[in-house]
N, C-alpha and C positions, 0 to 999 in steps of 0.2 A: 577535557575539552568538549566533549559529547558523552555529556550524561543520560540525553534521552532521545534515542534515533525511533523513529517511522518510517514502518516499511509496509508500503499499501501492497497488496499482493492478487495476484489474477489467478492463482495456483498454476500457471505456469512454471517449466523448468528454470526459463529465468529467473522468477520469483525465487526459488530456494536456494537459488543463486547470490541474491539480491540480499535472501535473508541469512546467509552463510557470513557474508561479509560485515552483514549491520552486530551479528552477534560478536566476532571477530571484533571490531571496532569496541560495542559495547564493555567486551572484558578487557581490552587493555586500559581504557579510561574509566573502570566499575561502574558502568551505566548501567541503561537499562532501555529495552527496544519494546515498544508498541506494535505489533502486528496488526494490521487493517483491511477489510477485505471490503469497497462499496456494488452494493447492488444496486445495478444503472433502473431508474424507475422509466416504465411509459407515458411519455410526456401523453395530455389529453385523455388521459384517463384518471379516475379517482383510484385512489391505493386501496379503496374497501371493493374495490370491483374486481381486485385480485388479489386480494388478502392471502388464498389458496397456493396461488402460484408463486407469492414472494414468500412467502413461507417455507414453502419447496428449498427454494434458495436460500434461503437462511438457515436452514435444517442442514444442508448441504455443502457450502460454507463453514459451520463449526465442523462439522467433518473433517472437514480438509486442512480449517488454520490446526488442531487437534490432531493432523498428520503431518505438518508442518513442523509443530513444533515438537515433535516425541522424540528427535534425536535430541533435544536441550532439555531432557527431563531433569539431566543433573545440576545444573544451572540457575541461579537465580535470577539470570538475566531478562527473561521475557517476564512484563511486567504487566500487559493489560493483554488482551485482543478483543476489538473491535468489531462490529458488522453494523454498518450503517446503508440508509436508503436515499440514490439522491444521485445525483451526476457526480460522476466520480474526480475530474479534475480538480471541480469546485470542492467538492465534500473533502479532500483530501488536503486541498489549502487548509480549509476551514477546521478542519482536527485538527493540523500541525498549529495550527496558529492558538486554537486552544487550550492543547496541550504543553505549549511552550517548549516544542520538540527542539533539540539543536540541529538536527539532522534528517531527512528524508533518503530513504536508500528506497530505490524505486528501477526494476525492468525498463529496459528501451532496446532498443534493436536501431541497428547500425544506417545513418544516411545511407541514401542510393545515390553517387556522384551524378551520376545522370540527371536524376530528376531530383534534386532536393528539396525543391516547393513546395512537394507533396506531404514531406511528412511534418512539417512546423505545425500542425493539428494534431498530433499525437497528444495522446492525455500525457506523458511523460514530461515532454519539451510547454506544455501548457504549465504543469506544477513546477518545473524548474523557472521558468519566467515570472510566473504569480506567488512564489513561495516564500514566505518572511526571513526565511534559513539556506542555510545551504542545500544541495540538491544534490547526491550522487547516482548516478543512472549506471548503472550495470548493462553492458551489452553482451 
């Protein structure tokens, strides 16, 4: 059913959260899970004006998907990982969709009954609405 899950990840707790379950998912259907990390750019400015600093972040980045995935050493499940530059809700459609993922497993964090208006801008509930696939959100 899902051979190829995407899981954008913020190295957040929930993230290895996120990615506990896509791997989970992956081996009961022999898939295979793309991990994704995007690094949000500064709108108005040129990328060579901070080459330095996105660097930084990119250096630091494989770090961490590289800490991510070191409990699934024995596994042949994780298939690619990714770091891309770019706004992240968009960039993360725009992978799954290129990728031809069946699945996005993706971090969210719980509505506030109070106020719920506020969070329908989340990059989370933006890639669940815009995403060619299903969407599973871990909270």
């Amino acid at each position: 059913m899902f051979k190829h899950i995407l899981v954008p990840t913020d190295f957040t707790e929930k993230s290895y959260k996120a990615l506990d379950i896509a791997v989970e998912l992956a081996l009961q259907h022999h898939g295979k899970v793309t991990l994704l990390h995007v690094i949000e750019t500064l709108e108005g400015m040129e990328h060579e004006e901070l080459d330095a600093f996105y660097e930084k972040l990119r250096a630091r980045a494989q770090k961490e998907m590289h800490k991510m995935i070191e409990q699934y050493r024995n596994k042949t499940i994780i298939g690619d990982r990714k770091i891309v530059f770019g706004k992240r809700a968009g960039e993360i459609v725009t992978i799954a969709r290129d990728l031809e993922v069946d699945l996005i497993v993706l971090s969210s964090h719980p509505l506030d009954p109070a106020n719920p208006n506020q969070d329908w801008a989340t990059i989370s509930y933006k890639v669940a609405i815009l995403a060619h696939c299903p969407v599973l959100m871990i909270k």
